[in-house]
C-alpha positions in Angstrom: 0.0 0.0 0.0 2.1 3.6 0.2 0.4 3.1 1.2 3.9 2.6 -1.4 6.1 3.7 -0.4 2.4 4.2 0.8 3.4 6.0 2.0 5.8 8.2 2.4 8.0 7.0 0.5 6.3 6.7 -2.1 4.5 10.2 -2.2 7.9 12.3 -1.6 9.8 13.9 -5.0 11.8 11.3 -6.1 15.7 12.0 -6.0 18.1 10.2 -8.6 20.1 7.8 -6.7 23.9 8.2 -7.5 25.5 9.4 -10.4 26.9 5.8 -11.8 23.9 4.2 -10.7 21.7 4.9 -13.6 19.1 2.3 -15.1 18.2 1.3 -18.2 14.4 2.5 -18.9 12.0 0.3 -21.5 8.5 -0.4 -21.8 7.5 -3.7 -22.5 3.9 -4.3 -24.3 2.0 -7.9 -23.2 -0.2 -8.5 -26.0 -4.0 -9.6 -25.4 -3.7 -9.4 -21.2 -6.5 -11.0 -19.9 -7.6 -9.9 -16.1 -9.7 -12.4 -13.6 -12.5 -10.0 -13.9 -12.9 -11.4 -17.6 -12.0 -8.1 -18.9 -9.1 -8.1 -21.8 -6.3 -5.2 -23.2 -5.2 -5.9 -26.5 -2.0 -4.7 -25.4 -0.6 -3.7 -21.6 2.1 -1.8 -20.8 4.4 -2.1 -18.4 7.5 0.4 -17.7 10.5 -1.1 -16.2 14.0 0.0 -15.1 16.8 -2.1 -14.8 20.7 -2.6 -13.6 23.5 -4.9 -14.5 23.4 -7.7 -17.0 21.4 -11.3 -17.2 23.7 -14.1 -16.2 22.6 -17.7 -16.8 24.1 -20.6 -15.2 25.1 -24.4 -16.6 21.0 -25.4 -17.0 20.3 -22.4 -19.1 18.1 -20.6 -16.7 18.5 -17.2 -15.2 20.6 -17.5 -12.4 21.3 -13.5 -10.6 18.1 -11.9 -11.6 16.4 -9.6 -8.5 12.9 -8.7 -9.1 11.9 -5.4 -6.5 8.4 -4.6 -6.2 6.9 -0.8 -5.0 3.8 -0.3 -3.0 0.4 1.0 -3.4 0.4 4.0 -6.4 4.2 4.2 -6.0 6.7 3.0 -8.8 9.8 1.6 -9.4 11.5 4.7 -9.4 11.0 5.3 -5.6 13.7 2.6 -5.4 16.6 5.1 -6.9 16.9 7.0 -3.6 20.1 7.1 -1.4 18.5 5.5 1.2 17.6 2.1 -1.0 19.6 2.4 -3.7 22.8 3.9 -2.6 22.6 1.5 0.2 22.4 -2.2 -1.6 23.0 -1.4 -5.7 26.5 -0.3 -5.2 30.1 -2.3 -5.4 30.1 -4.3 -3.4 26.8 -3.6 -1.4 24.2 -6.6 -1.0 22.5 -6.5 -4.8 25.8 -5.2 -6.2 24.7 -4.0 -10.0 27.6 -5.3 -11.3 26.7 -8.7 -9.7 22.6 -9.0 -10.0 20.3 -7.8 -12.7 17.4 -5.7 -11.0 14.3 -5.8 -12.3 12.2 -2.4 -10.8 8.5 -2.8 -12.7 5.9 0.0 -12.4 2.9 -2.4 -11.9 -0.7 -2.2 -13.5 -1.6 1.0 -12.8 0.8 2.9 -11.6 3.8 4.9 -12.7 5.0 4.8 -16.3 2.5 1.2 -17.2 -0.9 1.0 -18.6 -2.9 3.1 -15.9 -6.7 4.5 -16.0 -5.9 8.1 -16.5 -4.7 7.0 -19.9 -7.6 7.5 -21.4 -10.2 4.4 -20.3 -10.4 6.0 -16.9 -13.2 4.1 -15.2 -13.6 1.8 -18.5 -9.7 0.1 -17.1 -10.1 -3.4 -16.5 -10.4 -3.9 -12.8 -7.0 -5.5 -12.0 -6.2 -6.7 -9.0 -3.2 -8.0 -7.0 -2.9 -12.1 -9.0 -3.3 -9.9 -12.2 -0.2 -7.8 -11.0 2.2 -11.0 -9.9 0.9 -12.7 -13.1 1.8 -9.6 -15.6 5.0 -9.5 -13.3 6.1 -12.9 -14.6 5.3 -12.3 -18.0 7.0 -9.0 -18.2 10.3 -10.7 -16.4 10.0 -14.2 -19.2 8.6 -12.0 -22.4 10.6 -9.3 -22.1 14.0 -10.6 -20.6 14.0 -14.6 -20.9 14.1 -14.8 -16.7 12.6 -17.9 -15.8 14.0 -17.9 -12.3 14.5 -15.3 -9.4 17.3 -14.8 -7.3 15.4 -12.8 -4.9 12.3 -10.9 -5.0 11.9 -8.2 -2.6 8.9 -6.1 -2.0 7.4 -3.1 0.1 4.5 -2.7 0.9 2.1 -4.0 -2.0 5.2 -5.0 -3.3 5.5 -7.3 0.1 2.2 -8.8 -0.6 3.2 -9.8 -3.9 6.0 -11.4 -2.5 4.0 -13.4 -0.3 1.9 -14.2 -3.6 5.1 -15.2 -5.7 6.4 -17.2 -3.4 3.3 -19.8 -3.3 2.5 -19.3 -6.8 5.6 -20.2 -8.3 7.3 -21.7 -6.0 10.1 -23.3 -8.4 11.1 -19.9 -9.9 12.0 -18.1 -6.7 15.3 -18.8 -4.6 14.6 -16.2 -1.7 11.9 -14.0 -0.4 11.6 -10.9 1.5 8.5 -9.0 2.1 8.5 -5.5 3.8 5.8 -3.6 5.7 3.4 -6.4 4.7 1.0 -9.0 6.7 0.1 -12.7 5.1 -3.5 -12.6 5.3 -6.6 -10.7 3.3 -7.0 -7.1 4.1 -9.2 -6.5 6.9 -10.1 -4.2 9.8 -8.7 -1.4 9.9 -6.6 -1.7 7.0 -9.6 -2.3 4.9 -11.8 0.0 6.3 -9.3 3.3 5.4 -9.2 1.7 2.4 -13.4 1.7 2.0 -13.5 5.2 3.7 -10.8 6.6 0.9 -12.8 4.8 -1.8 -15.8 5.9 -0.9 -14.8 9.2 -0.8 -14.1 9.3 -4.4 -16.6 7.2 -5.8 -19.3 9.4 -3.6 -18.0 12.8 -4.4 -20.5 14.2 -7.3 -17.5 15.4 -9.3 -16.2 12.3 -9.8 -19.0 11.9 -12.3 -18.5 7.9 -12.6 -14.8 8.4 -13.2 -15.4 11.1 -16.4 -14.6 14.1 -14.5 -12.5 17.2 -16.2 -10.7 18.2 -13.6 -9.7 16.4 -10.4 -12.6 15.7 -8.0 -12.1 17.3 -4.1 -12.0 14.1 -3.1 -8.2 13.7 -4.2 -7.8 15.6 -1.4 -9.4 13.5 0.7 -7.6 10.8 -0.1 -4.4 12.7 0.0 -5.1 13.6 3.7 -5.7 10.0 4.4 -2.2 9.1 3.4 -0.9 11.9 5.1 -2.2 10.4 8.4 -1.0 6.4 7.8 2.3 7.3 6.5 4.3 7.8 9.6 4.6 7.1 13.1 3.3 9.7 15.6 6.3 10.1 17.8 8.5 11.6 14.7 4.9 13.6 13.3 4.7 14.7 16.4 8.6 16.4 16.8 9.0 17.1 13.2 5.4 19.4 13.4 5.3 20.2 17.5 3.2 22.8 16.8 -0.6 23.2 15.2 1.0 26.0 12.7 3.5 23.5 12.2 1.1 20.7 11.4 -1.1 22.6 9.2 2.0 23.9 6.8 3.4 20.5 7.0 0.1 18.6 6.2 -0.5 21.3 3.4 2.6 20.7 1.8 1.9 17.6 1.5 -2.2 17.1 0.0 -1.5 19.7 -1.8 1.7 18.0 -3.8 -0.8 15.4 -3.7 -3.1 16.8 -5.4 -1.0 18.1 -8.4 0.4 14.6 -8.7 -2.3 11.9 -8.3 -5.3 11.2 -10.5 -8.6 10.1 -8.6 -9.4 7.0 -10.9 -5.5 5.8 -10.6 -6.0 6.4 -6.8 -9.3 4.3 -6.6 -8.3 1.6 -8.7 -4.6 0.8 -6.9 -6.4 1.1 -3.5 -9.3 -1.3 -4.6 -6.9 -3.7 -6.2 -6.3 -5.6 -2.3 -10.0 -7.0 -2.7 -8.3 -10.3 -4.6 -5.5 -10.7 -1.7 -5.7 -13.9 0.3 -2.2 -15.8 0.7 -3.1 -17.4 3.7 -4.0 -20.9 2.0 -0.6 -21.1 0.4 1.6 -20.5 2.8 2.5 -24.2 3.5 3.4 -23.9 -0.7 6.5 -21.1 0.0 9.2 -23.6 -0.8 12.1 -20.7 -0.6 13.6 -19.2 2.5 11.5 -16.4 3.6 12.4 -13.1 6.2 9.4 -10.9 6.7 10.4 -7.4 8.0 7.4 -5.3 9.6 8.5 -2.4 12.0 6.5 -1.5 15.4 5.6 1.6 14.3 3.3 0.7 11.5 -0.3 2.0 11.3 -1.2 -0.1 7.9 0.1 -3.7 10.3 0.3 -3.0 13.7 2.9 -5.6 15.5 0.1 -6.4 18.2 -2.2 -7.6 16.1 0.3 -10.8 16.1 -1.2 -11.9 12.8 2.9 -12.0 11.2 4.2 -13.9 14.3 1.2 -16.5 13.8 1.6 -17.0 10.1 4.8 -17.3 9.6 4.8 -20.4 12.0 3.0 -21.9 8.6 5.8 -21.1 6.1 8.5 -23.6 5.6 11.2 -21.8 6.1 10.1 -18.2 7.0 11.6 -16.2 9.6 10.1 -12.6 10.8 11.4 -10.1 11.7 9.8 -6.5 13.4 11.8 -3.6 13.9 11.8 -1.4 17.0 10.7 2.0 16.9 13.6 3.8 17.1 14.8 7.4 15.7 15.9 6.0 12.2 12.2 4.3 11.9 9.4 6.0 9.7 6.5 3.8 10.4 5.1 2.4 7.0 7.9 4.2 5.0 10.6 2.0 7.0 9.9 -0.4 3.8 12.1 2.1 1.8 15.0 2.8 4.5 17.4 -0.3 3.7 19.8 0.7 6.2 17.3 -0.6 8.9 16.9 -3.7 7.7 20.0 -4.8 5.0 21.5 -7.3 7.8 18.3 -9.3 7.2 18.8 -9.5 3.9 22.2 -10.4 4.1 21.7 -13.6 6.3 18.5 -14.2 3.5 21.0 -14.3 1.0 23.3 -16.5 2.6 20.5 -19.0 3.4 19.6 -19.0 0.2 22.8 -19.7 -1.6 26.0 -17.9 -2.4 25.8 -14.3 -2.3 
């Protein structure tokens, strides 16, 4: 979800990560997509960026290929920060580009891919998150011959994904780390921001059934919400100690918002959770698994102890929840490697040579 970077992360500017760490940019075009809603596109698009080179080893199958995955209405470009980035792409860093070929997609919907604002607007297939993982695989075996992962790391929705990739294809993933994520359908509170944001928009009159002119108020609204789930409210609080404070801070933010977002992209990557349900597969995840949440999450509160149950059901899955501390940014945490890169370098050792 960004709510993803859901959320913070993934609603900041976006800052190019280092100078020598630039990707290689392409859309790819899946003909004739078909979407579990029975819906079809004659042709989807999905924008990717990618580092280092495809290696293969002795059986002919892809053998150092990293597949990333962004949250809810973020992209693949929210990966190119310092903080992610300039943390594990470098020499000699974890997913070394000169070792691994990374694989950032902008999923259905979001970013630089085949979104409703378009030009179908509220006449876009309804996708939802098994159309995502399946488009996913054939964007990585269409456009690039990988028929096996390395890794696949996700934040956020991304995590979800991962949760979803591990027990649907099983064979073609080697290691699996989902951020900011929980195993289970979306429910409680999580959905019912979710209903309240959607409802928002598909209640506000200038909507107009998705064929609005100009953006309805309730991209604000929505905006606002994101605002709220984004962070934890020890650093909200001393980063905006006082109502002034709050009020420019919160403006700043809706109101970049606003100028960025489109209502019907909004509504449909926030409605795409309804398919979400990993639970029954969990006993599938063949791969070594580390789940990273952080205590200061609104979107999956640790005592809700639904990550510490279900991982009990996953093979060999390990979790892992972060202590709020000063370097912690609730749901954004997903995006701040530097927390959480000594988990993924024992995930990579588990898993096979680094």
């Amino acid at each position: 979800m960004r709510l993803a970077a859901l959320l913070v992360a993934a609603f900041c500017a976006i800052a190019p990560a280092q100078e020598e760490l630039r990707p290689v940019e392409r859309d790819i075009v899946l003909k004739d997509f078909p979407f579990r809603s029975g819906e079809r596109l004659p042709e989807l698009r999905l924008h990717v960026r990618t580092f280092g080179t495809l290696r293969r080893g002795p059986d002919g199958r892809a053998a150092n290929a990293v597949l990333i995955l962004h949250g809810t209405t973020g992209s693949g470009a929210q990966f190119l920060r310092p903080g992610f980035a300039g943390e594990l792409f470098g020499p000699g860093q974890l997913l070394d580009a000169d070792r691994y070929f990374i694989v950032l997609p902008d999923g259905i919907g979001h970013g630089r891919s085949s979104k409703p604002s378009d030009g179908l607007r509220a006449r876009f297939p309804r996708y939802g998150y098994l159309d995502m993982v399946e488009a996913q695989r054939r964007l990585l075996l269409e456009g690039f011959g990988v028929d096996r992962l390395r890794l696949v790391l996700g934040t956020s929705m991304g995590g979800m994904h991962t949760w979803l990739w591990g027990q649907l294809h099983p064979d073609k993933v080697q290691a699996l780390m989902p951020l900011a994520s929980l195993p289970v359908q979306v429910a409680g509170r999580n959905r019912g921001w979710r209903q309240a944001l959607s409802d928002a928009i598909r209640n506000d009159p200038a909507w107009e059934g998705g064929d609005y002119r100009v953006q309805p108020p309730s991209l604000r609204t929505a905006g606002a919400f994101l605002w709220f789930m984004s962070n934890n409210p020890v650093l909200r609080q001393q980063e905006t100690p006082t109502g002034a404070a709050t009020a420019a801070a919160f403006e700043a933010f809706v109101g970049a918002y606003e100028k960025r977002e489109d209502a019907n992209d909004v509504l449909y990557a926030v409605e795409a959770s309804r398919d979400y349900d990993p639970g029954p597969g969990l006993g599938r995840i063949q791969a070594p698994l580390v789940a990273v949440n952080s205590a200061d999450d609104l979107i999956n509160p640790p005592e809700l102890g639904i990550l510490e149950r279900e991982i009990r059901r996953v093979p060999r899955g390990k979790a892992v929840v972060l202590p709020l501390g000063p370097r912690t940014r609730g749901h954004g945490s997903h995006t701040v490697a530097a927390l959480w890169k000594e988990h993924l370098a024992a995930l990579l050792e588990a898993s096979g040579s680094r």
